[in-house]
C-alpha positions as CSV (number, residue, x, y, z in Angstrom):
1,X,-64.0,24.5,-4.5
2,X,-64.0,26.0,-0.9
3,X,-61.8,29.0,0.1
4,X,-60.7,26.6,2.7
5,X,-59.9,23.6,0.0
6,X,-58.5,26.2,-2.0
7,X,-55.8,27.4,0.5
8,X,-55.5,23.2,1.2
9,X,-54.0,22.9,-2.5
10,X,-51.9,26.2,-2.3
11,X,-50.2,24.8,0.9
12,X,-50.0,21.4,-0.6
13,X,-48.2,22.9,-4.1
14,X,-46.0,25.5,-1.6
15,X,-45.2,22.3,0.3
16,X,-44.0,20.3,-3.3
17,X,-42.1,23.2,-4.6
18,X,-40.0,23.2,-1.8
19,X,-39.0,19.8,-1.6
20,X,-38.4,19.9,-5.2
21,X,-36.2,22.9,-5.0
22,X,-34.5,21.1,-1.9
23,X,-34.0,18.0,-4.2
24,X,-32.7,20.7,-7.0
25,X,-29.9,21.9,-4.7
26,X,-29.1,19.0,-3.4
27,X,-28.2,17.7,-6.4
28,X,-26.2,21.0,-7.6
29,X,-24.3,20.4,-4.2
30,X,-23.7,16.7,-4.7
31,X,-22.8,17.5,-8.3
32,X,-20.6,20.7,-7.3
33,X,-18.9,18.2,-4.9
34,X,-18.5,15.5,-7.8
35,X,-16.8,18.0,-9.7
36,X,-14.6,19.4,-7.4
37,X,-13.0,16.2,-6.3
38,X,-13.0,15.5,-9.9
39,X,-11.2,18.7,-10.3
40,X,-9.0,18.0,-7.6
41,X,-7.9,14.7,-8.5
42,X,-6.9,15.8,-12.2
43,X,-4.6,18.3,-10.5
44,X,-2.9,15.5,-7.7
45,X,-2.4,13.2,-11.2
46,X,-0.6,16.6,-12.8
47,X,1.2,17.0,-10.1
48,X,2.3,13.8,-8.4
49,X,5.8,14.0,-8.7
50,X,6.5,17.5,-9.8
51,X,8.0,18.7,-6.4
52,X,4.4,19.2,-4.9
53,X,3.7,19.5,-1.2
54,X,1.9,16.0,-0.6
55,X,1.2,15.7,3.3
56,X,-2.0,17.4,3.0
57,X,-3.4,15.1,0.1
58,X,-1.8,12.0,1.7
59,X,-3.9,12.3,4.9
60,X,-7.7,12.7,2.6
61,X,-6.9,11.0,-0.2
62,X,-10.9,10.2,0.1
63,X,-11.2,14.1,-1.0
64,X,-9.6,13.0,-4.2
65,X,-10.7,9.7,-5.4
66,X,-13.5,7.9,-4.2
67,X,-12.8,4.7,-1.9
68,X,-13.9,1.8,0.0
69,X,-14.5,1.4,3.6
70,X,-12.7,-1.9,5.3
71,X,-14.5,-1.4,9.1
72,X,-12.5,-2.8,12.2
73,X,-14.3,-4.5,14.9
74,X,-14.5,-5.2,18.5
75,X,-12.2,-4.1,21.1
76,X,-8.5,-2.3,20.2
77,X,-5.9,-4.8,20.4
78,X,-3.0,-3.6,22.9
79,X,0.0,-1.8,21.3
80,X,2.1,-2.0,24.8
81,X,4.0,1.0,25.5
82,X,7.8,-0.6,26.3
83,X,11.1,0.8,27.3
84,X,11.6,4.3,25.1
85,X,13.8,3.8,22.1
86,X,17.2,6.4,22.2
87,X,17.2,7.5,18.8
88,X,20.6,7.3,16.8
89,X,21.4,10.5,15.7
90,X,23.0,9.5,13.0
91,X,23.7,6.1,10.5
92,X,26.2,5.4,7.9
93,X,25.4,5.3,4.4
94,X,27.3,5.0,1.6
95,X,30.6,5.3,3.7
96,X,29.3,8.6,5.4
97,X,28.1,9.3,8.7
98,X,24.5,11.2,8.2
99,X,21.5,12.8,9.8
100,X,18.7,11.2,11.2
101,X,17.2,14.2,11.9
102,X,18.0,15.3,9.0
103,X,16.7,12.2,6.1
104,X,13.2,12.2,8.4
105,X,12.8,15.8,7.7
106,X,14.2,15.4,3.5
107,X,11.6,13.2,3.7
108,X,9.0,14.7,5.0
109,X,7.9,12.3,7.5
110,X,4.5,12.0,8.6
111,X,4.9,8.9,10.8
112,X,7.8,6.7,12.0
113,X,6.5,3.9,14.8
114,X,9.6,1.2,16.2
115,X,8.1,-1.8,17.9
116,X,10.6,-4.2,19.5
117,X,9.4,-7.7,21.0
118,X,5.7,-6.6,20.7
119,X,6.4,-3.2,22.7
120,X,5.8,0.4,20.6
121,X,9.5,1.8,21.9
122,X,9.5,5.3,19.7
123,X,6.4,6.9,18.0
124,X,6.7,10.3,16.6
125,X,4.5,12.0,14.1
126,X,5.3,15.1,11.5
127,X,3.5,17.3,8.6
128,X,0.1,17.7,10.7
129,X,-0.1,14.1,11.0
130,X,-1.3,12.2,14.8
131,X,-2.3,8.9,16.0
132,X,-5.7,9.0,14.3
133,X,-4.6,10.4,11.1
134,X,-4.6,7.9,7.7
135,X,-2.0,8.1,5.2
136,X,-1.5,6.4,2.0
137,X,0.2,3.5,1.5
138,X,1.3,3.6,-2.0
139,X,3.5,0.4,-2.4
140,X,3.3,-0.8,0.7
141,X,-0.5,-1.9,-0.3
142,X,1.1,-4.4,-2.5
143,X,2.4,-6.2,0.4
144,X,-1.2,-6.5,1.6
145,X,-2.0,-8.4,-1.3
146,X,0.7,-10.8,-0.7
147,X,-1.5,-11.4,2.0
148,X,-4.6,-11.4,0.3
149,X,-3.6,-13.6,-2.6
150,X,-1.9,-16.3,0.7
151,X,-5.7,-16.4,2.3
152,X,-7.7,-17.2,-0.9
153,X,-5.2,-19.9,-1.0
154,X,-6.3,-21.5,2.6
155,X,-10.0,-20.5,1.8
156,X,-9.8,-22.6,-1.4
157,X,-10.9,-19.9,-3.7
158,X,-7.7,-20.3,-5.4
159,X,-6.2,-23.6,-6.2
160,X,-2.5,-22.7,-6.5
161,X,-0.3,-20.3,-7.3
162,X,1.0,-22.1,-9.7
163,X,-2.5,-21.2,-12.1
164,X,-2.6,-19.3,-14.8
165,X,-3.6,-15.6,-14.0
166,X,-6.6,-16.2,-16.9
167,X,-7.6,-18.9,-15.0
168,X,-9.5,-16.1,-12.7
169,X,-9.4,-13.7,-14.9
170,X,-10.1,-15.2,-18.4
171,X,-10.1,-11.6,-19.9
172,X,-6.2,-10.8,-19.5
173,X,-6.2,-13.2,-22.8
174,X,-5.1,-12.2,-25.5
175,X,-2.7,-9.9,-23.6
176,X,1.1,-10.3,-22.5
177,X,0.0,-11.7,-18.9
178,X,-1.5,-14.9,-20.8
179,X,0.7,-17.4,-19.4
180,X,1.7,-15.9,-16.5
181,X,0.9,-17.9,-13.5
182,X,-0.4,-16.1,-10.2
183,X,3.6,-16.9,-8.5
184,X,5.0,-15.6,-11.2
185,X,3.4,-11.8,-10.6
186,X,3.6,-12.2,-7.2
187,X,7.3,-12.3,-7.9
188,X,7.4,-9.3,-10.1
189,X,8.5,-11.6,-12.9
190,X,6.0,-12.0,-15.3
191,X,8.0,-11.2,-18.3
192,X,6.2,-8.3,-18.9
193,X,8.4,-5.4,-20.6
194,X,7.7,-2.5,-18.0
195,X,9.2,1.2,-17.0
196,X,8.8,1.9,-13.4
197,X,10.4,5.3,-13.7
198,X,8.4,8.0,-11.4
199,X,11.0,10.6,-13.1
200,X,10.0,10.2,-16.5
201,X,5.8,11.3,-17.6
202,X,5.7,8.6,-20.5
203,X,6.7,5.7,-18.4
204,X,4.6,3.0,-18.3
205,X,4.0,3.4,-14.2
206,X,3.2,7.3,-15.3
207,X,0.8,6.2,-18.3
208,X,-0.5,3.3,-15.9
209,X,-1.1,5.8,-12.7
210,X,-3.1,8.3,-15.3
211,X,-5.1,5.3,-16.7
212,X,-6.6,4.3,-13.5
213,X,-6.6,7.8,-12.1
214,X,-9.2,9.1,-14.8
215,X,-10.7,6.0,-15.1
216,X,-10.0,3.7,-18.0
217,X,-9.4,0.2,-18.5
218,X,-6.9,-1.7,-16.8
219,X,-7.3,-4.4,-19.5
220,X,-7.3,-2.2,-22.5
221,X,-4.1,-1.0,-20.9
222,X,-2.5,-3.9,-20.4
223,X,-2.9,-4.3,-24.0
224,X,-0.3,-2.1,-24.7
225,X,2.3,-3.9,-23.2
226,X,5.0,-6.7,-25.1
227,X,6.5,-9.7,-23.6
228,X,10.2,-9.2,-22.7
229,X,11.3,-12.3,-21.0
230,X,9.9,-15.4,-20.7
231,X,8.0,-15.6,-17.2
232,X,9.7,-16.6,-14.5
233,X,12.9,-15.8,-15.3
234,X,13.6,-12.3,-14.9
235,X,12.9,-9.8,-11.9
236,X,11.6,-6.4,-12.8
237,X,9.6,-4.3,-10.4
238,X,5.9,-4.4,-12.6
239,X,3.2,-2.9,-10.9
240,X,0.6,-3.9,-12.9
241,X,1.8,-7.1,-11.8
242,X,-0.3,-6.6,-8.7
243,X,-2.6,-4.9,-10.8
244,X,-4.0,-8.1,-12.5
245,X,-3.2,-9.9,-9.3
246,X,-6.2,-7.8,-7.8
247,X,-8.2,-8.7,-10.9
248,X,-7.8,-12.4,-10.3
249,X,-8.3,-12.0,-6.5
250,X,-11.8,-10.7,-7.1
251,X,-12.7,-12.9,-9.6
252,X,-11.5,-15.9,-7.1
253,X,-13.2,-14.5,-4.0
254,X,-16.3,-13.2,-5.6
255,X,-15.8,-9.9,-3.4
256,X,-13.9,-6.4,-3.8
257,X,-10.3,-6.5,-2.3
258,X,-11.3,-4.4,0.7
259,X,-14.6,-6.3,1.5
260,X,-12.3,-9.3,1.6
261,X,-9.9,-7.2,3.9
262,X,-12.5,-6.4,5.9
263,X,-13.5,-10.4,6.7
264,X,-10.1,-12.0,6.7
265,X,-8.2,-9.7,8.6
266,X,-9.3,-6.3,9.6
267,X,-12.3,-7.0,11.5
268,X,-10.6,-9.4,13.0
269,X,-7.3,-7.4,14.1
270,X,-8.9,-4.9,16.8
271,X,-7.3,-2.5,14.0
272,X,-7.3,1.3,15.6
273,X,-9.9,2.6,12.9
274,X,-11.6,1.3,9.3
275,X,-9.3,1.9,6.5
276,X,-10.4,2.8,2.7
277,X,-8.7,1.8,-0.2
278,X,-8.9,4.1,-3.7
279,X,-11.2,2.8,-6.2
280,X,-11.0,4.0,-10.3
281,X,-14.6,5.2,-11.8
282,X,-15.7,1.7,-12.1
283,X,-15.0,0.4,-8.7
284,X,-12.1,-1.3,-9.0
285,X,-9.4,-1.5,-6.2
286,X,-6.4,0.3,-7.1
287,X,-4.3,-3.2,-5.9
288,X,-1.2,-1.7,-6.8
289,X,-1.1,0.9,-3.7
290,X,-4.2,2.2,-2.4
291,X,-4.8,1.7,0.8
292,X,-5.2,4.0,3.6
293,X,-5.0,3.6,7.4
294,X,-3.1,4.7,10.1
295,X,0.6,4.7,11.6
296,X,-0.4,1.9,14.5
297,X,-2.5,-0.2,12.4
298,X,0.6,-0.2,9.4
299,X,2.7,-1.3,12.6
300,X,0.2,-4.0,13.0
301,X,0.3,-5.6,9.9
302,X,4.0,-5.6,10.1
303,X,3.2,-7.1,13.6
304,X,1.8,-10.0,12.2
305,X,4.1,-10.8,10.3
306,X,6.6,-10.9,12.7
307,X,4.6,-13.5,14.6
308,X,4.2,-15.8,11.7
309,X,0.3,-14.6,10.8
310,X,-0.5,-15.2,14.5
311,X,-2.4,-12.8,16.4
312,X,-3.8,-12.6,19.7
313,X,-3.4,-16.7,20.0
314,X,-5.2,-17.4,16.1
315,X,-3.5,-18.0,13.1
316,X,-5.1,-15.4,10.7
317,X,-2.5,-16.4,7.7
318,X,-0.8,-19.5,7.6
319,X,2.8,-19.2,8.7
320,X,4.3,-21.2,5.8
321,X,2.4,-18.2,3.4
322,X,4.4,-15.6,5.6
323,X,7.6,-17.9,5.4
324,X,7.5,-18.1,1.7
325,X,6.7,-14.4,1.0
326,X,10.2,-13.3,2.3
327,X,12.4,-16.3,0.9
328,X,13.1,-15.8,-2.6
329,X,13.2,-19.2,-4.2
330,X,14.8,-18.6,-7.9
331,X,18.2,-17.3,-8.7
332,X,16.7,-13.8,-10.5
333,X,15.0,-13.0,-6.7
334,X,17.8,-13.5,-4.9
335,X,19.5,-10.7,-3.4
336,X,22.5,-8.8,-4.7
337,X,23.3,-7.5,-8.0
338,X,22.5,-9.6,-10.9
339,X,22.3,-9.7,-14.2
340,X,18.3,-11.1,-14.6
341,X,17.2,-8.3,-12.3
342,X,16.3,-4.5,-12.3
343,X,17.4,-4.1,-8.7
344,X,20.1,-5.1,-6.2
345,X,17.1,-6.1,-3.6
346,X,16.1,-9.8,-3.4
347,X,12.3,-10.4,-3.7
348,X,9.5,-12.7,-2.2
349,X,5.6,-12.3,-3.0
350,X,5.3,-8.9,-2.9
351,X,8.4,-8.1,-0.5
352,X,11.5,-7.0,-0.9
353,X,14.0,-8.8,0.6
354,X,17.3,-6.0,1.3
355,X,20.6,-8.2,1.9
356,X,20.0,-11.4,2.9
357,X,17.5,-14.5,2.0
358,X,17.1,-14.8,6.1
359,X,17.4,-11.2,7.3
360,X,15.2,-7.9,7.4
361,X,12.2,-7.8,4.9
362,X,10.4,-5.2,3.9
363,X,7.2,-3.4,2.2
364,X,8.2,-0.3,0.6
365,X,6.2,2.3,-1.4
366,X,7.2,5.6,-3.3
367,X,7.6,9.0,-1.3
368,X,9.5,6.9,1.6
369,X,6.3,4.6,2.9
370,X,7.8,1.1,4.9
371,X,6.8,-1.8,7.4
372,X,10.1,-3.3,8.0
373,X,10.6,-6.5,9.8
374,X,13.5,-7.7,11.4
375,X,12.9,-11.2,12.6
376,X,16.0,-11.7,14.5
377,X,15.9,-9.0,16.7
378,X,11.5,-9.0,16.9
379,X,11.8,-5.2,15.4
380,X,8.9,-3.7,13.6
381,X,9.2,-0.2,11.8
382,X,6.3,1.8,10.5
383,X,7.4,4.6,8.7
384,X,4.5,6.8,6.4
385,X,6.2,10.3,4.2
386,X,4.9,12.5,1.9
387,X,8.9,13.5,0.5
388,X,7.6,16.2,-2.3
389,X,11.3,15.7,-4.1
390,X,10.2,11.3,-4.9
391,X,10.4,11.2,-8.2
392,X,12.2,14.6,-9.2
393,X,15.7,12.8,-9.5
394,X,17.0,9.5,-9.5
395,X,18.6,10.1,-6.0
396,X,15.2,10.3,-4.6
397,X,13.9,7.6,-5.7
398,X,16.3,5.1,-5.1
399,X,19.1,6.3,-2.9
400,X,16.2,7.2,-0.4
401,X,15.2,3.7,-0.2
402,X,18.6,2.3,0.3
403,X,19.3,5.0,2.7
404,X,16.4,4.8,4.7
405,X,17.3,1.2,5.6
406,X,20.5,2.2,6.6
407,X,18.9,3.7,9.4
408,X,16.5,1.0,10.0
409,X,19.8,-0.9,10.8
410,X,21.4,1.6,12.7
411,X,17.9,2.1,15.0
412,X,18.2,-1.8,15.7
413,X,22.2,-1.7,16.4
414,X,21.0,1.1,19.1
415,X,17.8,-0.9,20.4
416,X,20.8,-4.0,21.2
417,X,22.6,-1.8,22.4
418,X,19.9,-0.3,25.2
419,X,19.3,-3.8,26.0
420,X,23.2,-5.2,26.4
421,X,23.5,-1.8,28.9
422,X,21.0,-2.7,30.8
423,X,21.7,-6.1,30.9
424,X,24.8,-5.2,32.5
């Protein structure tokens, strides 16, 4: 060989070697960066409801777990900017006059958005959180699956919601959810027996989060669980409910739940940025609360269902779906204290339903997340928290629910009240 073929082959290998260690690091990176989220979600499931701070992990929860992209499209619809909402200072609950200032800080509030007739009137953001940032839906998801579960219906992927869950997803046989229709778990009354207690490490929403978290089965899990009442008759907040509604949603549309987000409604929205929503290891949805967008585009959804499902002059969900979701039908979803129900709150599909079968509904998720509506005065309220103490007492986990609604009242007493003056 040539000196000059010779040094040909030596740059040649020097040339290899490099990429090669390039690819090499890379991969140490990639798997360094694996680990670490790996690391880092282990720690959020230790800590969840220990007291933690939470605003931090709330805004990336992409850091954590990994997640699909929903992408918005086309032009950002118009949030109009309308006359400036004078906050109450305080509200009554439970026969005492409290702090407004005060329950938005216990809370740790990262976002609290007030639309009246169509018009953003207050928008305020806390815990290094602005207009662009995301934050996690937890429960509030669920509601968005409500919606889901209504626009398979119009599509025809699902027949009614009066089918058998195992009609879509055959593999829930065998389990307590055989029999259960699709209504039935919309309605958080599938029978199933179920602990919801955030307080309490070997509940079944505690084993159920650390399942999914670290990636096992949902089915094998839902193994576990006994039949308590027959279906249908008995309200209990479930979510695994909505867990196997997501399994029957994908089996129905033949696409992941935020691929089907994406082309029913937020490409179609002019939603302020894409959203993600967490997946486990095997790239399944967490359905029961994990999506993540921002403040304005929570606001939106709440929007739309204000107007019915219409938007921008089209019907993206059929008004009698949005009608039905917030109109509890049986006497065990009705509101008020009952004996064939775990809570005081009435309940639709997916949507709790506070005092009244024709008042103020509501999505509501742990640590403090809502979209209220209030159809009778056109009021929309976004609120996203990160309250470190949900889940550390009783009092935190319901009484801040209750209470928070309180002042959802009291903002929309003062929002008539701005109006009447200036009426006058």
């Amino acid at each position: 060989m040539s000196p000059g073929g010779s040094h040909h082959l030596s740059h040649h290998l020097s040339r290899r070697l490099a990429i090669i260690a390039l690819v090499l690091l890379g991969s140490v990176l990639i798997a360094g960066w694996a680990y670490q989220r790996e690391l880092r979600r282990i720690w959020f499931v230790l800590h969840v409801f220990d007291g933690s701070e939470q605003a931090e992990h709330f805004r990336h929860m992409d850091q954590i777990f990994p997640v699909r992209v929903f992408h918005r499209s086309g032009p950002e619809s118009v949030l109009p900017i309308g006359p400036a909402l004078n906050m109450p200072s305080s509200y009554v609950f439970d026969g005492q006059s409290k702090s407004t200032t005060k329950l938005l800080e216990d809370t740790d509030t990262t976002g609290l958005l007030v639309m009246r007739n169509g018009q953003i009137v207050h928008e305020h953001y806390g815990r290094g959180n602005d207009a662009s940032s995301h934050a996690m839906s937890w429960s509030v998801g669920k509601s968005v699956v409500s919606l889901l579960v209504g626009l398979a219906v119009q599509d025809g992927l699902i027949q009614s919601i009066d089918d058998p869950l195992t009609r879509y997803a055959p593999e829930l046989a065998g389990t307590a959810y055989e029999g259960v229709s699709l209504k039935q778990a919309l309605q958080m009354s599938s029978g199933v027996r179920w602990s919801e207690d955030y307080s309490n490490s070997d509940s079944d929403v505690m084993r159920f989060g650390r399942t999914f978290a670290l990636g096992g089965s949902l089915v094998n899990f839902a193994r576990t669980l006994p039949r308590e009442h027959a279906p249908g008759t008995f309200n209990r907040y479930n979510s695994l409910d909505v867990q196997v509604l997501g399994l029957a949603l994908r089996h129905a549309t033949g696409l992941p739940l935020a691929t089907y987000l994406e082309k029913r409604l937020w490409s179609r929205m002019g939603m302020s940025a894409d959203g993600d929503w967490l997946l486990d290891d095997t790239g399944t949805e967490f359905a029961a609360g994990g999506i993540n967008v921002t403040l304005r585009d929570y606001a939106r959804i709440g929007q739309l269902c204000l107007q019915n499902g219409r938007w921008q002059g089209e019907q993206l969900v059929p008004a009698a779906w949005i009608a039905a979701s917030h109109h509890p039908d049986a006497p065990h979803l009705l509101p008020g204290a009952r004996a064939n129900a775990d809570s005081p709150f009435g309940y639709g599909y997916l949507w709790w339903v506070p005092e009244a079968v024709d008042g103020p509904y509501t999505a509501m998720g742990v640590y403090n997340q809502f979209i209220y509506i209030d159809p009778a005065h056109q009021v929309v309220i976004a609120k996203t928290s990160a309250n470190h103490r949900y889940g550390t007492t009783n009092d935190e986990t319901s009484f801040r629910e209750a209470e928070t609604l309180a002042l959802f009242k009291a903002i929309t007493s003062a929002l008539d009240l701005q109006s009447s003056s200036k009426a006058d």
